[in-house]
C-alpha positions as CSV (number, residue, x, y, z in Angstrom):
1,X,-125.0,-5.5,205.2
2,X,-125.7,-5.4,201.8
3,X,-124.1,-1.7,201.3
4,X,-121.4,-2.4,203.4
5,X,-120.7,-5.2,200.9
6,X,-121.4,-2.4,198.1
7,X,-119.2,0.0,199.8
8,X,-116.2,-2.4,199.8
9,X,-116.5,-3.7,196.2
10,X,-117.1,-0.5,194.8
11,X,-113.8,0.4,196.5
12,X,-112.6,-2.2,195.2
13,X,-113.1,-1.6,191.8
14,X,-111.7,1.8,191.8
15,X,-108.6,0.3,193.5
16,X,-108.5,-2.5,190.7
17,X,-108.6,0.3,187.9
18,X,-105.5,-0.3,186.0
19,X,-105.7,-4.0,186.1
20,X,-108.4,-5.0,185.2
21,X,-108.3,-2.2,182.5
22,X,-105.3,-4.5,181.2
23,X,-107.5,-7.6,181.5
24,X,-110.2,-5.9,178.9
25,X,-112.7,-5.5,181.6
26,X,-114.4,-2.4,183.1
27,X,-116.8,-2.1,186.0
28,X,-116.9,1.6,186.4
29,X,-120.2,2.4,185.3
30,X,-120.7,3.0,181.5
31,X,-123.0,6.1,182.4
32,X,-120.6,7.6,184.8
33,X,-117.9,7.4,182.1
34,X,-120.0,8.9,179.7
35,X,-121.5,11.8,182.3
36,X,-117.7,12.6,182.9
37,X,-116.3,12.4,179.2
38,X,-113.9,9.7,180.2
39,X,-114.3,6.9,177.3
40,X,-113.3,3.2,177.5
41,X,-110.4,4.1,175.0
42,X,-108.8,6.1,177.8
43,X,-109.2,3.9,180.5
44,X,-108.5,1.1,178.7
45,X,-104.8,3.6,177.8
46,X,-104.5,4.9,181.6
47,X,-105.4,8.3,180.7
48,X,-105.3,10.1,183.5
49,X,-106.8,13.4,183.5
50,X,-109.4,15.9,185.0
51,X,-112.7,13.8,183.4
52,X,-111.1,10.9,185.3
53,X,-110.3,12.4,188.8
54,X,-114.0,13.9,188.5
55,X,-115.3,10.5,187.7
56,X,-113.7,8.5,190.5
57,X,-113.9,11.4,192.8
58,X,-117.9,10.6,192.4
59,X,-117.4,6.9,192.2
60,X,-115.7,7.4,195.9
61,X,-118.4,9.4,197.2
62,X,-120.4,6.9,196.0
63,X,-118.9,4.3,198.2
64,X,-118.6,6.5,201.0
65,X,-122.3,7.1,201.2
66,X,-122.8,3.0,201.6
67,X,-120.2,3.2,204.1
68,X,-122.5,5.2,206.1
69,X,-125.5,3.9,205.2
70,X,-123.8,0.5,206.9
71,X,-122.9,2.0,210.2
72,X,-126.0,1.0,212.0
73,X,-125.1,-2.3,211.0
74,X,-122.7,-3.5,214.0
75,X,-124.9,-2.5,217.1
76,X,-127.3,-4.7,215.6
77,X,-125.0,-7.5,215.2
78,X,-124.4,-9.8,218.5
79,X,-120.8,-9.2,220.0
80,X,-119.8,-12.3,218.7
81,X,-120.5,-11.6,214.8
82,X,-119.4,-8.0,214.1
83,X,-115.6,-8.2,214.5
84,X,-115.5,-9.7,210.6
85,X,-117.7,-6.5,209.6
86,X,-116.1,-3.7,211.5
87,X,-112.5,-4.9,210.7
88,X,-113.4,-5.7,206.9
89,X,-115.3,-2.2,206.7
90,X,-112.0,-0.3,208.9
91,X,-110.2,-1.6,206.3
92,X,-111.8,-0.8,202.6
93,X,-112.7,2.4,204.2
94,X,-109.4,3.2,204.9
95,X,-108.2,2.2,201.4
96,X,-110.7,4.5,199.7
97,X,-109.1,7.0,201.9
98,X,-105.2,6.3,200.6
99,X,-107.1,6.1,197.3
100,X,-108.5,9.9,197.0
101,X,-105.5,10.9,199.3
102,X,-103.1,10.1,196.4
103,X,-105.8,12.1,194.2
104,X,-106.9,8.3,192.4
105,X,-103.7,8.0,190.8
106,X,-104.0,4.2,190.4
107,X,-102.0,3.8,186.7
108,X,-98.4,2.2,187.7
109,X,-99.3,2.0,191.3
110,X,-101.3,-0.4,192.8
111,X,-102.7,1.8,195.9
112,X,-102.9,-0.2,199.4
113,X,-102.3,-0.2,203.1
114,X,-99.2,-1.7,204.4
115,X,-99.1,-5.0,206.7
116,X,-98.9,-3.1,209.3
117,X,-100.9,-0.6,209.1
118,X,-103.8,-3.3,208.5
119,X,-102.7,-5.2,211.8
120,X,-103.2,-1.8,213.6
121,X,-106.7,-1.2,211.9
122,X,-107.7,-5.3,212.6
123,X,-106.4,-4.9,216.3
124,X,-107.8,-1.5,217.1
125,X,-111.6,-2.1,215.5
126,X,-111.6,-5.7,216.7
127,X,-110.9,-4.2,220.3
128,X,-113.7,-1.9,219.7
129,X,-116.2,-4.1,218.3
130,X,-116.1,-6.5,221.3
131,X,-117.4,-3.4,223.5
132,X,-121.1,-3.5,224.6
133,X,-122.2,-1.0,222.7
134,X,-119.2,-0.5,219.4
135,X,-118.3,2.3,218.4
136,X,-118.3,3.4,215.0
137,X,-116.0,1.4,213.2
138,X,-115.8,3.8,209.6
């Protein structure tokens, strides 16, 4: 439960890049930045360069490894309780997906899913988390 709740906020945070850049704060890690050569001065700009895809690129593996390390999660969960979790994990997961699909280009764009495409997710992995034994939601 706990990395599932990592995996989501650190995709989160590398949604939230630009604007909470604008609002003075940053909550990629200071190390990271520094391992990748990508300095508060250029995120705090929107410099978006090869130091930054690196960094986010390993940022998003990152979350994708708590993403896996929650997928035992929902068997474990009675039938009743792991709709929230599989539908809220479908989700984030899929957002990190649009998010290195469009290469973590998240100055002047705010990267998301559409309504309708999160209906389909919420439908589809609520169906599936109401069977007997789930199926992997992410």
């Amino acid at each position: 439960a706990v990395d599932l709740g990592l995996a989501m906020q650190l995709t989160n945070i590398l949604r939230d890049v630009e604007e909470d850049a604008r609002r003075g704060r940053i909550y990629l890690p200071h190390e990271d930045m520094a391992r990748f050569g990508y300095s508060e001065e250029d995120l705090l700009k929107g410099v978006y360069n090869d130091a930054f895809v690196r960094l986010m690129a390993f940022e998003a593996q990152r979350a994708r490894v708590f993403f896996q390390s929650a997928r035992p999660l929902l068997p474990l969960l009675s039938w009743r309780s792991r709709a929230c979790p599989a539908v809220l994990g479908g989700i984030y997961r899929r957002l990190l997906d649009r998010i290195e699909a469009q290469r973590y280009r998240v100055f002047g764009q705010r990267i998301a899913l559409s309504g309708r495409e999160k209906a389909s997710l919420m439908v589809r992995l609520w169906v599936q988390s109401s069977l007997p034994i789930p199926a992997p939601a992410w």
